[in-house]
DRENBA-497260 format. One record per residue (C-alpha): residue number from 1; residue in three letters; x, y, z. Coordinates in Angstrom, 1 decimal, padded with zeros to 4 digits, always signed. Layout:
<NUM, ala, <X, Y, Z>>
...
//
This chain:
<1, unk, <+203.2, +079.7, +026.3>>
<2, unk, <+202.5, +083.2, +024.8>>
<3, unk, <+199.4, +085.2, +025.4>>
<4, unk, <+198.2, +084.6, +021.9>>
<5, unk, <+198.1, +080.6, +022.4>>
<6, unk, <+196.1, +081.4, +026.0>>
<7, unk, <+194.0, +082.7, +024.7>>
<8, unk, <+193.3, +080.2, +021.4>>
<9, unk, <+193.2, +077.3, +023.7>>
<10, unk, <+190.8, +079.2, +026.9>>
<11, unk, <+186.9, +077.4, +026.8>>
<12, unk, <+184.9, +079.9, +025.6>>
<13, unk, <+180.7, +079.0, +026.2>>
<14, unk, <+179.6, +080.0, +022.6>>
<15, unk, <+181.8, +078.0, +020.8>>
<16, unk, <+182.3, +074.2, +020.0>>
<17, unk, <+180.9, +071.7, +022.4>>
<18, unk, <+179.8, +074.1, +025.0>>
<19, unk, <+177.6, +075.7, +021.9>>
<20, unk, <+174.1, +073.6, +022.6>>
<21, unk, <+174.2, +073.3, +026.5>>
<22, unk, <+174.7, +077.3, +026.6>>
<23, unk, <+171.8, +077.8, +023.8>>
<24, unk, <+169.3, +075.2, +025.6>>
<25, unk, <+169.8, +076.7, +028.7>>
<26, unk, <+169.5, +080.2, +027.5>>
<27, unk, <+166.2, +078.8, +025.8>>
<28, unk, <+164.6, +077.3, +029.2>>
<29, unk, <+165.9, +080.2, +031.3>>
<30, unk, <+164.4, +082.7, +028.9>>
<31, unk, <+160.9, +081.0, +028.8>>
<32, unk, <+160.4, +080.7, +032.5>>
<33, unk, <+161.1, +083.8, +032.8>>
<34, unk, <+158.3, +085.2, +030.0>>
<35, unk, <+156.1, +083.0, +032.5>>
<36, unk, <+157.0, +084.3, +035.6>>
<37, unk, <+155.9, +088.2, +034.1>>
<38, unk, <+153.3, +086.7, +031.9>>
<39, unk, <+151.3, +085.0, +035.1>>
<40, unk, <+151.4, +088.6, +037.2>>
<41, unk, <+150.1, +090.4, +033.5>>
<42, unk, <+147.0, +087.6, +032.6>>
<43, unk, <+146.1, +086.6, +036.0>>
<44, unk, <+144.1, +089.4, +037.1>>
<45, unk, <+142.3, +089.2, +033.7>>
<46, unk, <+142.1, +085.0, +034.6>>
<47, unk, <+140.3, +085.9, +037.7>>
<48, unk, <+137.6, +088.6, +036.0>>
<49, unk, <+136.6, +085.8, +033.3>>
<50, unk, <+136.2, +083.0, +036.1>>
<51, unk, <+134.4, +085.2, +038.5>>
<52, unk, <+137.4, +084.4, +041.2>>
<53, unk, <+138.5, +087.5, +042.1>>
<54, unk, <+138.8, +085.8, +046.0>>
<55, unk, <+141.2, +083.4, +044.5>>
<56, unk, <+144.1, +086.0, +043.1>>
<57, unk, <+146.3, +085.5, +046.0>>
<58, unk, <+146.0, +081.5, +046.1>>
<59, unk, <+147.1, +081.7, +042.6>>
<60, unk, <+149.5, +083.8, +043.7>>
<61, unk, <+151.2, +081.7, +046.3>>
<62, unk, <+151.0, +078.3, +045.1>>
<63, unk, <+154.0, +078.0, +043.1>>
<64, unk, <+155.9, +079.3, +046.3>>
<65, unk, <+154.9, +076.3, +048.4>>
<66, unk, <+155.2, +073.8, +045.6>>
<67, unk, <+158.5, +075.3, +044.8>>
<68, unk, <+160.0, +074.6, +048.3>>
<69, unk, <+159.5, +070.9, +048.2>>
<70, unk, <+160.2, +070.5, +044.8>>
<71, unk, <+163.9, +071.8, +045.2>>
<72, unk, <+164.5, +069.9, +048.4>>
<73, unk, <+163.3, +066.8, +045.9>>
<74, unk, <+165.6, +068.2, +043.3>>
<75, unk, <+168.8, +068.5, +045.1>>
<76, unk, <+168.5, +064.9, +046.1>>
<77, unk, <+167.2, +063.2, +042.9>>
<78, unk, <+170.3, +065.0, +041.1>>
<79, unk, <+172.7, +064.0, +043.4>>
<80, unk, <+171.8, +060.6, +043.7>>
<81, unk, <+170.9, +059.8, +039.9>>
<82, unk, <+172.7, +062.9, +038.2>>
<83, unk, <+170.9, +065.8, +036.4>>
<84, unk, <+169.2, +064.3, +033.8>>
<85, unk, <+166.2, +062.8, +035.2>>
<86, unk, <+165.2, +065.6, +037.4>>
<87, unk, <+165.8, +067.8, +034.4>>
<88, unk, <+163.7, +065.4, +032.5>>
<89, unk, <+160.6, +065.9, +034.9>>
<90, unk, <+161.0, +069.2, +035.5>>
<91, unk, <+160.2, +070.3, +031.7>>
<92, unk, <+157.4, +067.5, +031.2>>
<93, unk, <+156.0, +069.4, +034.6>>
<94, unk, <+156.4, +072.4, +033.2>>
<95, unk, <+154.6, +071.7, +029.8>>
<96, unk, <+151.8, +070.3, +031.9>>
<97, unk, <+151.6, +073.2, +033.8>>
<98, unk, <+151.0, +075.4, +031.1>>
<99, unk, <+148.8, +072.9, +029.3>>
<100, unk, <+146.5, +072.7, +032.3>>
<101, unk, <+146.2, +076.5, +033.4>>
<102, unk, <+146.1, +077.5, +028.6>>
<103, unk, <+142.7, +074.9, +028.8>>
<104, unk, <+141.7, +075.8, +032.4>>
<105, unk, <+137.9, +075.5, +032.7>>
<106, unk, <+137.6, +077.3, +036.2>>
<107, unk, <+140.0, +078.8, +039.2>>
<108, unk, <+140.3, +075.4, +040.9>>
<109, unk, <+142.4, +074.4, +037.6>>
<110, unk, <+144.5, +077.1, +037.3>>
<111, unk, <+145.4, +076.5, +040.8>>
<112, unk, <+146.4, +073.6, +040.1>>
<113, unk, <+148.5, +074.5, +037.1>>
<114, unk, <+150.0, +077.0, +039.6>>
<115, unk, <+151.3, +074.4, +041.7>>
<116, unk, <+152.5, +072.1, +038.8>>
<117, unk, <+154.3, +075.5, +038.1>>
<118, unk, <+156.4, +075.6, +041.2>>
<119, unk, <+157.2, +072.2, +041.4>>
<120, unk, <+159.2, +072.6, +037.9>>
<121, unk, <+160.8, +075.9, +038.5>>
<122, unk, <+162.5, +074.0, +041.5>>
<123, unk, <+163.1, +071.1, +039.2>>
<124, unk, <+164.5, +072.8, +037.0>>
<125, unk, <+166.3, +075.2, +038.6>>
<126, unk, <+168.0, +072.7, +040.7>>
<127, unk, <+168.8, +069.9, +037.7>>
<128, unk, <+170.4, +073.3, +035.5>>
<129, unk, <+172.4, +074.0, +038.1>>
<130, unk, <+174.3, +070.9, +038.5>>
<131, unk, <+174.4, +069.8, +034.7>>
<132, unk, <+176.2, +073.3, +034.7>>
<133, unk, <+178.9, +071.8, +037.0>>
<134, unk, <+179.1, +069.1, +035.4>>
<135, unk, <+179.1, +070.1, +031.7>>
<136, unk, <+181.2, +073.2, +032.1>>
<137, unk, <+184.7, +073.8, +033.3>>
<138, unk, <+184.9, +075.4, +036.4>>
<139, unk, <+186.4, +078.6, +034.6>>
<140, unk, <+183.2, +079.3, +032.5>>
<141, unk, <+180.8, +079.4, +035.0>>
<142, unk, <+180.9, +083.2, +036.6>>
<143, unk, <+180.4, +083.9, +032.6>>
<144, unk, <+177.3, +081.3, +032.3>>
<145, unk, <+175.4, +082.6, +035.5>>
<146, unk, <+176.2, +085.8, +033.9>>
<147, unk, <+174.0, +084.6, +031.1>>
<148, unk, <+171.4, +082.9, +033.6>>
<149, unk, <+170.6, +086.9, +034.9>>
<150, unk, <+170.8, +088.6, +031.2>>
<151, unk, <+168.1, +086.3, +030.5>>
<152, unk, <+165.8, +088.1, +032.7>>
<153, unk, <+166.2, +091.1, +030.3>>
<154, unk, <+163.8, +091.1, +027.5>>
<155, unk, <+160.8, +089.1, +029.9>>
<156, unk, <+161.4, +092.3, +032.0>>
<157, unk, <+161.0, +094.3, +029.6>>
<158, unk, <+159.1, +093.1, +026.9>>
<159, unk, <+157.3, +090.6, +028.4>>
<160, unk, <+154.4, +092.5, +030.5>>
<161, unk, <+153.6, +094.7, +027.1>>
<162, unk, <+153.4, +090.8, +024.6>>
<163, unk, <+151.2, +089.4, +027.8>>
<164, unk, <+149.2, +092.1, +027.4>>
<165, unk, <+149.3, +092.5, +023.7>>
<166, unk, <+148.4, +088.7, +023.2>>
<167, unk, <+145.7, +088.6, +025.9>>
<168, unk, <+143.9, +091.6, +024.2>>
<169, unk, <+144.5, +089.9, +020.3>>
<170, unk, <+144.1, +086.2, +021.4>>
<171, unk, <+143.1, +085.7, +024.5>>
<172, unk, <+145.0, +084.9, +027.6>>
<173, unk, <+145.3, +081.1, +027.4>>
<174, unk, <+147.8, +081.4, +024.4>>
<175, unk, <+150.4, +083.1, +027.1>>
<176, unk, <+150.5, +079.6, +028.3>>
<177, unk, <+150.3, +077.2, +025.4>>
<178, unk, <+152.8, +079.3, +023.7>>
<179, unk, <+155.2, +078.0, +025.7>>
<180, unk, <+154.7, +074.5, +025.6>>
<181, unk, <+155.5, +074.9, +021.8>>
<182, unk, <+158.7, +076.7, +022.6>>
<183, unk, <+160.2, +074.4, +025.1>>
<184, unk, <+160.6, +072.1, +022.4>>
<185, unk, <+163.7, +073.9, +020.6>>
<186, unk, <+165.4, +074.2, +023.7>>
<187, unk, <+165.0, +071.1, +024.7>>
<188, unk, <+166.6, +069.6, +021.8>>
<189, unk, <+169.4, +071.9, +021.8>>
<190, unk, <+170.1, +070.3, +025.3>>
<191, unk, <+169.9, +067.4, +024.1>>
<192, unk, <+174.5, +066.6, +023.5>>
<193, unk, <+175.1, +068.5, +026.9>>
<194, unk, <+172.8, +066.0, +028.7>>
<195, unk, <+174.6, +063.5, +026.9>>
<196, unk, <+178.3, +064.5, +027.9>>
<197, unk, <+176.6, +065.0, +031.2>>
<198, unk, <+175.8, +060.9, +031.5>>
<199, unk, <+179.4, +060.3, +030.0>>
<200, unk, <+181.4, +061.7, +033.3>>
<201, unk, <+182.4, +059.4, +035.9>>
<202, unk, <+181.1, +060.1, +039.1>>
<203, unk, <+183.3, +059.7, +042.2>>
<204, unk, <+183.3, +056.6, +044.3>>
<205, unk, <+180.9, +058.0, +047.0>>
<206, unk, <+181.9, +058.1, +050.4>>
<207, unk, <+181.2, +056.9, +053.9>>
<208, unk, <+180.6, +060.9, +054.8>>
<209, unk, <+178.9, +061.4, +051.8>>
<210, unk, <+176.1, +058.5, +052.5>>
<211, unk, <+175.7, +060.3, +055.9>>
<212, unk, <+174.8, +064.0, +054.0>>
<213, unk, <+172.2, +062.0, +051.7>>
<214, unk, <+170.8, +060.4, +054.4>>
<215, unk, <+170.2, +063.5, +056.9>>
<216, unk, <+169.0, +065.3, +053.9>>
<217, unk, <+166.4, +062.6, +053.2>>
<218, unk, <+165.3, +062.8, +056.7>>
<219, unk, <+164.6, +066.5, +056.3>>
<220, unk, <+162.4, +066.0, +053.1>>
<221, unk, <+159.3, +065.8, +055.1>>
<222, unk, <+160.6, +069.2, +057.0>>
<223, unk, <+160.8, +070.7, +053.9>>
<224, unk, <+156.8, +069.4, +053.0>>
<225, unk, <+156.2, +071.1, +056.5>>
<226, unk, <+158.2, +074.5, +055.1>>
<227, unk, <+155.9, +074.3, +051.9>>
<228, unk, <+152.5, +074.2, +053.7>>
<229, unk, <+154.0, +076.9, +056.5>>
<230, unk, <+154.4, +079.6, +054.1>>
<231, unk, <+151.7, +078.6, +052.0>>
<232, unk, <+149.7, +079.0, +054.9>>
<233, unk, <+151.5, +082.0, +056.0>>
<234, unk, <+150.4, +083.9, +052.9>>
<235, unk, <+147.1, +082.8, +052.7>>
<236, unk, <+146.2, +083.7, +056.2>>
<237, unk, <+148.4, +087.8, +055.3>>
<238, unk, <+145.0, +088.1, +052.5>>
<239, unk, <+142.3, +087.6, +055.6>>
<240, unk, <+144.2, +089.5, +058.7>>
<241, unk, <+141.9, +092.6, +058.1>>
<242, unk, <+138.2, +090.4, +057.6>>
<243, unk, <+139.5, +087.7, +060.5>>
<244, unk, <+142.2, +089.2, +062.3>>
<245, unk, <+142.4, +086.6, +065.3>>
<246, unk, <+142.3, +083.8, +062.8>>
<247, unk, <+144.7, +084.9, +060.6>>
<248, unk, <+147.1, +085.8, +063.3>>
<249, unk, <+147.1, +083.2, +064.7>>
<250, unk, <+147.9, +081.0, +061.4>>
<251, unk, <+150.8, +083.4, +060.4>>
<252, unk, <+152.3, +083.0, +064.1>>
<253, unk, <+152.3, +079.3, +064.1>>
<254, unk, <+153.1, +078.9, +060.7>>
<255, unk, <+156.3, +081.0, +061.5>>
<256, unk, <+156.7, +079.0, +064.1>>
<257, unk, <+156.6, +076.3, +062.1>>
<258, unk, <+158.7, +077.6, +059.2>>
<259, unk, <+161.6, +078.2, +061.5>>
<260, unk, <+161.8, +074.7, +062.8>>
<261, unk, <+161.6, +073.6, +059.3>>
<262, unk, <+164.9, +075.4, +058.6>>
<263, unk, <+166.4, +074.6, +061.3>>
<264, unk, <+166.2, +070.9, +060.1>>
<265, unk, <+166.8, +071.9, +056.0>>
<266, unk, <+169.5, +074.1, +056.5>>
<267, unk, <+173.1, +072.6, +056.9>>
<268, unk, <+174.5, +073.3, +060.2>>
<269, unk, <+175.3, +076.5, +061.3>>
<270, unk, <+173.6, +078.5, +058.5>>
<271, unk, <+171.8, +080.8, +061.6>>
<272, unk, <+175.6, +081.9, +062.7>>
<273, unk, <+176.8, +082.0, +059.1>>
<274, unk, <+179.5, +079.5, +060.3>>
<275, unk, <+182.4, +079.6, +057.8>>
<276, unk, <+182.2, +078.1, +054.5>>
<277, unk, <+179.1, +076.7, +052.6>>
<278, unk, <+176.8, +077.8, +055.6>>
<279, unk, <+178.0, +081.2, +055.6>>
<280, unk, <+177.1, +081.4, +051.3>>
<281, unk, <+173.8, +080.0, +052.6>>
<282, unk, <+173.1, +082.6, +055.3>>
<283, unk, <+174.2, +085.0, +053.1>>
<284, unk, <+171.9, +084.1, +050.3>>
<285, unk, <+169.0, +084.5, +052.8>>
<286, unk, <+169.8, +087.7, +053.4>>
<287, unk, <+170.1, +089.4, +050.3>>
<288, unk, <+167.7, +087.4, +048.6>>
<289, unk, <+165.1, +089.2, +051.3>>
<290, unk, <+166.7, +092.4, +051.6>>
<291, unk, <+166.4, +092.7, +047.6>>
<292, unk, <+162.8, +091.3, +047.2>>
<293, unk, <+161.3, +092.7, +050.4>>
<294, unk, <+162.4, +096.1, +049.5>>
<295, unk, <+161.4, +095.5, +045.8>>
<296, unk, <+158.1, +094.4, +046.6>>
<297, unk, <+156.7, +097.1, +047.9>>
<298, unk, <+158.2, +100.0, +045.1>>
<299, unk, <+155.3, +100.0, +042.2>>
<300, unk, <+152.3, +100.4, +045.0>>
<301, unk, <+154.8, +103.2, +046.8>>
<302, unk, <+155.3, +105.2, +043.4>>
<303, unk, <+151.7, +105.2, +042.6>>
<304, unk, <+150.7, +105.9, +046.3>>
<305, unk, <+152.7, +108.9, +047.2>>
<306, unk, <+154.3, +109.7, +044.2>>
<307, unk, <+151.5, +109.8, +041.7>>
<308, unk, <+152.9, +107.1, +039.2>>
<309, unk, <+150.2, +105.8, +037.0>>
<310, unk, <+150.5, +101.5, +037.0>>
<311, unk, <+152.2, +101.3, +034.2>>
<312, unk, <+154.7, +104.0, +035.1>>
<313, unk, <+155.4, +102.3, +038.7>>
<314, unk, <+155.7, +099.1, +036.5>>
<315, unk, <+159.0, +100.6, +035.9>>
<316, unk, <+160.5, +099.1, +038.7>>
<317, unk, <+160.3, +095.7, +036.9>>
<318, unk, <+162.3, +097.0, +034.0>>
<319, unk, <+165.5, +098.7, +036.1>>
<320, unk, <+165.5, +095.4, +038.0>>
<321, unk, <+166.4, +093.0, +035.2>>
<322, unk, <+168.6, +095.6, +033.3>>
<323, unk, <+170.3, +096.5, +036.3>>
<324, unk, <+170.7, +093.0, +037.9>>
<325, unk, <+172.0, +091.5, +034.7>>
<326, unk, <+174.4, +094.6, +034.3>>
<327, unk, <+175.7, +093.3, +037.7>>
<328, unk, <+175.9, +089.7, +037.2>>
<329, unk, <+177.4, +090.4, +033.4>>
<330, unk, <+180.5, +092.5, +035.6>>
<331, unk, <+180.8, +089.7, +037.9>>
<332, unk, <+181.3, +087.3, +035.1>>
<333, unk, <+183.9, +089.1, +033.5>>
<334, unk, <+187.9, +088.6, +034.5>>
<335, unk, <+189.0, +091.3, +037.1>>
<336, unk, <+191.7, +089.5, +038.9>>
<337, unk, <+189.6, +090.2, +042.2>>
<338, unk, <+188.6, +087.3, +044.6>>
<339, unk, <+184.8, +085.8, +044.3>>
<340, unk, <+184.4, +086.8, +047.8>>
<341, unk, <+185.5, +090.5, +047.5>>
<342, unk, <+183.1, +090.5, +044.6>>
<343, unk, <+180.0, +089.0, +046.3>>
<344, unk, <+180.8, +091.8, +049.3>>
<345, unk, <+180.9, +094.3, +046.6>>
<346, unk, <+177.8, +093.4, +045.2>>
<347, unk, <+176.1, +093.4, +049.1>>
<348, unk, <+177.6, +096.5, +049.8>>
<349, unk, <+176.2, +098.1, +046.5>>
<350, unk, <+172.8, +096.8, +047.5>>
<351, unk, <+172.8, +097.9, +050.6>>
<352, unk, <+174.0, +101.7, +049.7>>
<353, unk, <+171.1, +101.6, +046.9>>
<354, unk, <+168.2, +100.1, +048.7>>
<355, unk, <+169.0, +103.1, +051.5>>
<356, unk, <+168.7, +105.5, +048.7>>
<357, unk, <+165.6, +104.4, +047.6>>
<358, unk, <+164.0, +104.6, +050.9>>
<359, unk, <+164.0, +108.1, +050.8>>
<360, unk, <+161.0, +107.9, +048.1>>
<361, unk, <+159.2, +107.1, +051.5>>
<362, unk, <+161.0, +109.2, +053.9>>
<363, unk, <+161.2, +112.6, +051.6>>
<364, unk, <+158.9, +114.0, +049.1>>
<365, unk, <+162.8, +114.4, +046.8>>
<366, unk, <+162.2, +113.9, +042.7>>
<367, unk, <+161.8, +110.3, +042.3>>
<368, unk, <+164.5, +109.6, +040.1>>
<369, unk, <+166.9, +109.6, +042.8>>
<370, unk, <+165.4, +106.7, +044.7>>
<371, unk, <+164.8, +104.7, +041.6>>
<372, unk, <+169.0, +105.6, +040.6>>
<373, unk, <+169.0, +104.0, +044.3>>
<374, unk, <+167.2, +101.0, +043.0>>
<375, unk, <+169.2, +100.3, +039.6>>
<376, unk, <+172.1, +100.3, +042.3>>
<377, unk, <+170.7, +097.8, +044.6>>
<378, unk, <+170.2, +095.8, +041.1>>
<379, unk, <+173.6, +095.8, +040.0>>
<380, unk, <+174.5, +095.1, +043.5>>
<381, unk, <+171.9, +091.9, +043.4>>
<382, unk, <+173.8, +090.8, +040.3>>
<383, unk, <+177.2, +090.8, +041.4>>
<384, unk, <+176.5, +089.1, +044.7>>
<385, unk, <+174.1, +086.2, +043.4>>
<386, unk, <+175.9, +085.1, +040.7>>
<387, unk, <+179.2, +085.4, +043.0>>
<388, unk, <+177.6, +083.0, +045.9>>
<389, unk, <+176.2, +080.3, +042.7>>
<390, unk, <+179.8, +080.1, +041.4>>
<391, unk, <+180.8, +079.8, +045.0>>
<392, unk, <+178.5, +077.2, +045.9>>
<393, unk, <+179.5, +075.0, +042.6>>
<394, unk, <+183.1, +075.9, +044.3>>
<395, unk, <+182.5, +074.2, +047.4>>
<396, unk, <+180.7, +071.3, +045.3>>
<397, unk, <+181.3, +068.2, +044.2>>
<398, unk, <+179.4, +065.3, +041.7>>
<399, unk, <+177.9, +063.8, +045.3>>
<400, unk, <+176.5, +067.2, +046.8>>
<401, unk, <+176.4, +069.8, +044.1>>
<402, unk, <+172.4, +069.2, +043.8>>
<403, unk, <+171.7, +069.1, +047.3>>
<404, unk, <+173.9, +072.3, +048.0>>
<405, unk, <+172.3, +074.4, +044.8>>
<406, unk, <+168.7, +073.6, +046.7>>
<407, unk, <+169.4, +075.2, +050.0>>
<408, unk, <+170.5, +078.2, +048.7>>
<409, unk, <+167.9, +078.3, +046.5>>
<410, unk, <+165.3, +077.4, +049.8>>
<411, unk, <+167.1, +079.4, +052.2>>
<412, unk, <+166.1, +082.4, +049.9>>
<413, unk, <+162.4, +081.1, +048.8>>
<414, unk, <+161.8, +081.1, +052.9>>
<415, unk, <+164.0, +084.4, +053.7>>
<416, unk, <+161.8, +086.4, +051.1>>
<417, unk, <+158.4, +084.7, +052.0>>
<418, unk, <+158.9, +085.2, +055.6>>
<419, unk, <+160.1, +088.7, +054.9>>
<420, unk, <+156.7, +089.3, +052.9>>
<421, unk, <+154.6, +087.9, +055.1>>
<422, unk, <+156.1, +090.0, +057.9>>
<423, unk, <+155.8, +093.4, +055.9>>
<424, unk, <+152.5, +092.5, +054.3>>
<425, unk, <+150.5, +092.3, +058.0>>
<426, unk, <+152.3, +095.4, +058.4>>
<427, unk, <+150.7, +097.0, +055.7>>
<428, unk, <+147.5, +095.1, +056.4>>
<429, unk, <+146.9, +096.9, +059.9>>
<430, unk, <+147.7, +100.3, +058.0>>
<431, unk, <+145.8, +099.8, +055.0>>
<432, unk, <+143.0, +102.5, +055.1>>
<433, unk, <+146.0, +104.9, +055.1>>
<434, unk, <+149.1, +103.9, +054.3>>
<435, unk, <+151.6, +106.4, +056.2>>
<436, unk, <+155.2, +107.4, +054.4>>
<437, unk, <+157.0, +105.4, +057.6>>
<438, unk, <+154.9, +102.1, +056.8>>
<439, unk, <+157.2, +101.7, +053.7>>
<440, unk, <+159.9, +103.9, +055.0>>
<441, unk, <+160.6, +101.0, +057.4>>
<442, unk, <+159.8, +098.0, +054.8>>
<443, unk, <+162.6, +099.4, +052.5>>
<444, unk, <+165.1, +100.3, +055.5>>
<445, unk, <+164.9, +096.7, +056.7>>
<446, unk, <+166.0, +095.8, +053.8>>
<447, unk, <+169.2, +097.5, +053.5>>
<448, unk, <+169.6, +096.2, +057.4>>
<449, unk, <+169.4, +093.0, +056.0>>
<450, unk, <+171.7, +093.4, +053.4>>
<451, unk, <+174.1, +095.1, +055.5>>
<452, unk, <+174.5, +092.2, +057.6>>
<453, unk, <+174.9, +090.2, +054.6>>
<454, unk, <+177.9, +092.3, +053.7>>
<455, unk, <+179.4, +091.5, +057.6>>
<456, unk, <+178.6, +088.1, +056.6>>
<457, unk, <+180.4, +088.1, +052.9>>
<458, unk, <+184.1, +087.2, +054.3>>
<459, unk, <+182.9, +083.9, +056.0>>
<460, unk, <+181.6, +082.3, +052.7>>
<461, unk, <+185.2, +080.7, +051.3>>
<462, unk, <+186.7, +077.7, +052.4>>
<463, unk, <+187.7, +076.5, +055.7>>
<464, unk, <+190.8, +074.8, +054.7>>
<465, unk, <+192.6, +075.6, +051.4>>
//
């Protein structure tokens, strides 16, 4: 067959029947991800207006603890009924959620809308996932979850200056019922991929495969116990300095806690990045904190010791969704190079670049070189989490895919929370004064992180060909 009829009759995503599945999920990808930057833009003005101001960090962390659950929930419902139901309930609880914190009378509600919040980002990050493995073939997906990152682009950007543009003009609670209005389109435009999603058989499910769905059922309420542990965790990190015995106490036990819990959500040998699916696990833990922990920390470091007004160490924001869809737009592309090679790539970029940018803490050098450090531990962020979704999908099939998307997706939710909890009573105990080697060592146990992540890398393919 000559090159010319290769390359007529290769799937391409925006054309023909792929067309509507690629456009609704570009759709729901792009508006959760306006929310996510609209929430840290309006909230602090939410707070002023309702007289809450001791409720920002609540807000704050109850999507993370809702989130948890709700893709433990997710992985199962979509493996044992398909996408389309978890899908389903993922979008009505996001409309709610914006519905309830757009009319919120007081805090309490918003909370509450905060919490609805998380429990359909999990829904829906779980349910897209697998209607991705099942709608696409397995050729197009490096390219979609390519798309999936570039989506992050213009909220990044643009989305903290419309938040503020509309909360000065309108008013805060049209951030949120905006979006209710525009999850309609993409809803619809799901609407023949959802449909081709019912239409594929699903595999005669297996003795082995009854065993996975039951030991994962059995660790649902572990992962209910994970939810209120870093929840906890969190809320405990705003009160060390006004009750430090207290609140040490809480974030002790509730790491205690939290590491039992992942003990019992985690498949087996994830801790020793066993070969295979628990290695791409382990190694999504890793980066996941090494990129966020590090990340974290960057706008209050720029306007600490580096004299960056807010808006300028706002920057940070922008470089990291350019930068990580740069990365996950190269992994997606056709370079002949194992998925593994590129997900070490992508570590050992990150790695490299979160060292660089450490030395905005360590030295008083021009801060452009640690931010070109950061854009570098971006692109490496793209490359290596797109590589490990393709890779889970890889090692997936109709039975597990769900189940397997969620504990990547926990393993990093409890990686980064722990890692934030763990730098933030750092910073507590230094707080009148913040020393250069306070976020000297935040950002440099990050790039240890990652740099185990990239001794890691080779273990996550399969163990038998």
């Amino acid at each position: 067959m000559s090159s010319t009829t290769e390359s007529a009759t290769r799937p391409r995503l925006f054309t023909g029947q792929h067309l509507p599945l690629v456009l609704g999920v570009i759709g729901l990808v792009t508006l959760g991800a306006f929310e996510n930057r609209a929430v840290g833009t309006a909230l602090p003005t939410m707070v002023r207006e309702f007289h809450a101001l001791g409720s920002f960090g609540l807000a704050n962390a109850a999507p993370s603890a809702s989130y948890l659950i709700s893709l433990a929930l997710g992985g199962l419902w979509s493996d044992r009924r398909g996408p389309i139901p978890t899908l389903r309930a993922g979008a009505v609880s996001f409309a709610l959620a914006q519905l309830l914190v757009g009319t919120a009378t007081a805090m309490p509600m918003v909370i509450a809308g905060r919490l609805l919040s998380g429990l359909a980002e999990g829904l829906l990050d779980v349910s897209l996932m697998v209607l991705v493995a099942r709608a696409l073939p397995a050729v197009l997906r490096p390219r979609m979850f390519s798309l999936f990152a570039a989506m992050w682009i213009l909220p990044s950007v643009l989305g903290p200056v419309l938040t503020g543009v509309v909360t000065e003009q309108f008013g805060w609670r049209w951030v949120f019922l905006a979006a209710v209005v525009l999850l309609v389109p993409s809803w619809l435009l799901l609407g023949p991929a959802m449909r081709q999603s019912v239409d594929v058989p699903t595999p005669e499910r297996t003795a082995e495969d009854a065993a996975e769905l039951e030991a994962w059922r059995a660790a649902l309420p572990w992962a209910l116990a994970a939810s209120v542990a870093l929840f906890s965790m969190t809320l405990a990190g705003d009160h060390l300095r006004a009750h430090p015995i207290i609140s040490g106490t809480a974030i002790v036990v509730a790491l205690a806690v939290l590491g039992r819990a992942a003990v019992r959500v985690m498949p087996a040998g994830t801790f020793i990045a066993r070969r295979g699916f628990p290695a791409i696990v382990a190694v999504r833990g890793l980066g996941a904190a090494a990129f966020s922990g590090a990340g974290a920390y960057l706008p209050l470091l720029l306007t600490l010791q580096h004299d960056f007004s807010p808006s300028r160490a706002g920057v940070t924001l922008s470089i990291t969704g350019v930068c990580w869809a740069f990365g996950s737009w190269l992994q997606g592309r056709e370079h002949g190079i194992a998925r593994v090679t590129v997900l070490r790539t992508g570590l050992a970029f990150m790695t490299v670049g979160i060292a660089v940018t450490s030395l905005l803490a360590w030295t008083d050098a021009t801060s452009w070189i640690g931010l070109i450090g950061w854009g570098f531990a971006g692109i490496g962020m793209g490359l290596s989490s797109s590589s490990l979704s393709v890779l889970t999908l890889d090692l997936s099939d109709h039975h597990n895919a769900g189940r397997n998307s969620s504990a990547g997706q926990m393993a990093a939710t409890m990686s980064v929370t722990t890692a934030l909890a763990i730098s933030g009573t750092l910073l507590a105990f230094n707080a009148d004064d913040p020393r250069p080697w306070v976020f000297g060592t935040i950002i440099a146990a990050g790039a240890a992180l990652s740099l185990l992540g990239v001794l890691a890398a080779p273990r996550a393919r399969r163990t038998t060909p």
